[in-house]
C-alpha positions, 0 to 999 in steps of 0.5 A: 880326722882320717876314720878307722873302722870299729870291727870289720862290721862295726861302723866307721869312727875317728882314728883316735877316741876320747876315753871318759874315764877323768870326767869321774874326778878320778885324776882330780877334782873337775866340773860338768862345764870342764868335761862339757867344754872337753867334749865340745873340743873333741868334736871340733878336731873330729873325734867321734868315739867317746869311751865311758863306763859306768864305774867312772866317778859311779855314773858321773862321766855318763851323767855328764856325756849325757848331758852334752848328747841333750844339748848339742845332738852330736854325731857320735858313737859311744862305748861303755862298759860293765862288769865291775863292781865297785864294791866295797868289796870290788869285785867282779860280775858278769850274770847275766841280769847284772849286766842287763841292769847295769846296760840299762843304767847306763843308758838312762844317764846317758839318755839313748836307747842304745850304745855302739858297743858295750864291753865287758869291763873285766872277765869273771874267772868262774863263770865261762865266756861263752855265758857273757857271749850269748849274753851279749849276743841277745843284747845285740839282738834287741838293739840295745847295742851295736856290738860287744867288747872286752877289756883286760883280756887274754888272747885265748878269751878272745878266741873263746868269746868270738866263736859264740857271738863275733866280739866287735872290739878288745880294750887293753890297755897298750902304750910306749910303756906298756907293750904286752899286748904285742905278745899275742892280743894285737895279732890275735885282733888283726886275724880275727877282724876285731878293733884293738882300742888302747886304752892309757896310750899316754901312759897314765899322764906320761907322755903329756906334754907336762910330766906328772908330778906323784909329789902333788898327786891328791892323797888317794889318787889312782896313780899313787898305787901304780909302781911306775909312780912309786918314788923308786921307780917314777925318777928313773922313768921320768929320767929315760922320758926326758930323751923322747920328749927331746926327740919329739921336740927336734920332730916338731911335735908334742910327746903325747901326738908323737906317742900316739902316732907310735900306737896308731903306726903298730896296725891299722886296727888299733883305734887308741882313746887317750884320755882328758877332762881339758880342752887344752891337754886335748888339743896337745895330741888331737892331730897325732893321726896325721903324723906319719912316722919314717923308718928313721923314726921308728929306729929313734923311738924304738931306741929311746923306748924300747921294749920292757924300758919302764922300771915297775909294773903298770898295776898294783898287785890290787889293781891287776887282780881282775887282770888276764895274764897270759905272758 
């Protein structure tokens, strides 16, 4: 697996991360033995930044991390987050001792004494930026993190939090289907020295080797709020996918390693972390970094997928309420 670095003073870590967020059950049922397998898969194709938070499965997807780092010693780096509240009601909380407990939380699950970055899962309106900042500065000050991140942000938060304490990385969630942050965040990273981490660069299950069907979706699943999903929208995008999965398939590779090969391809600072709870769906895109996109590739893709294709936005009005616009 080719490395990329984590921030311009963060260490260096595989092209492509694995995002945790499944081992939760929120895409369906799963089991410690399934994740842990999932985890031992990703080691075995090296990759080494593993992305978790403490919301996922309400400390699941830590317990279960935490179980593999007791029982195997890997050699890893880990990113979580906090901010979130799962309520009822959800809400947001970026005080300053919530984000210590929460910290502190998420490392006794994951049973390490510290984290190579820990983000801030979404941004509370009311309280400045600069607040969480040196928050997050005296956290790195005591060793209890590596560096500091934030996620569904704005470019100008960015700017903001990284004139305090040096932000280390921004997880938005970026893919073929999902394109804002070509409008300001990806470039704003670049300039700025900071890690640009993707999250859902398979588009939610989309660009899986085997599309999703919303029809046999759990009742309560995530997915069954996004609009993309909504039986309006889901055949009319499943209909323009299917020309991309032929393009890939005349390429001799996957949807999903071709797919991420795209986001890897838009700068070398864009560490994407698709995410799995099986060893199999991982082995579908593990060796998507060493693919490398023509000129003519890029024209068929742009092509076939071009910007603002997808019918529906990417979140429910519900689920974008803790969401930054800025476009």
């Amino acid at each position: 697996m080719k490395k990329r670095k984590l921030g311009a003073s963060g260490p260096s870590v595989s092209a492509i991360g694995l995002g945790c967020l499944s081992f939760g059950g929120i895409f369906g049922p799963t089991t410690t033995a399934e994740s842990l397998a999932c985890l031992d898969a990703a080691v075995d194709h090296g990759i080494d930044l593993l992305d978790t938070a403490n919301i996922y499965g309400n400390g699941i997807s830590e317990t279960v991390i935490g179980e593999w780092l007791r029982t195997r010693h890997p050699q890893v780096s880990i990113a979580t987050k906090a901010g979130i509240v799962s309520g009822p009601p959800r809400g947001v909380d970026n005080a300053p001792a919530y984000l210590r407990a929460e910290l502190e939380g998420s490392l006794r699950r994951l049973g390490v004494d510290h984290v190579a970055l820990f983000y801030l899962h979404r941004h509370e309106q009311t309280r400045p930026i600069e607040e969480v900042a040196e928050t997050m500065g005296r956290l790195i000050d005591e060793g209890k993190i590596g560096g500091w991140g934030l996620s569904e942000i704005a470019p100008y938060t960015l700017r903001r939090a990284h004139a305090v304490t040096p932000v280390t990385a921004v997880q938005n969630e970026y893919s073929l289907w999902s394109r804002q942050a070509d409008l300001g965040m990806i470039r704003t990273c670049a300039e700025l020295g900071v890690a640009f981490v993707p999250f859902s660069p398979l588009a939610r299950g989309a660009l899986g080797v085997t599309m999703p069907d919303p029809a046999l979706m759990a009742p309560g699943e995530f997915r069954l709020k996004i609009p993309r999903f909504l039986p309006e929208n889901w055949p009319l995008n499943r209909a323009i996918l299917e020309g991309f999965r032929a393009y890939a398939a005349d390429r001799g590779v996957t949807p999903p390693a071709l797919a991420l090969a795209w986001v890897l391809d838009q700068g070398e600072h864009l560490i994407p972390i698709p995410g799995t709870r099986t060893a199999a769906h991982l082995a579908d895109w593990a060796g998507a970094a060493e693919i490398t996109l023509t000129d003519e590739d890029r024209a068929a893709i742009d092509r076939l997928l071009p910007a603002g294709w997808a019918y529906g936005d990417r979140y429910s009005d519900d689920q974008a309420s803790t969401v930054e616009r800025y476009c």
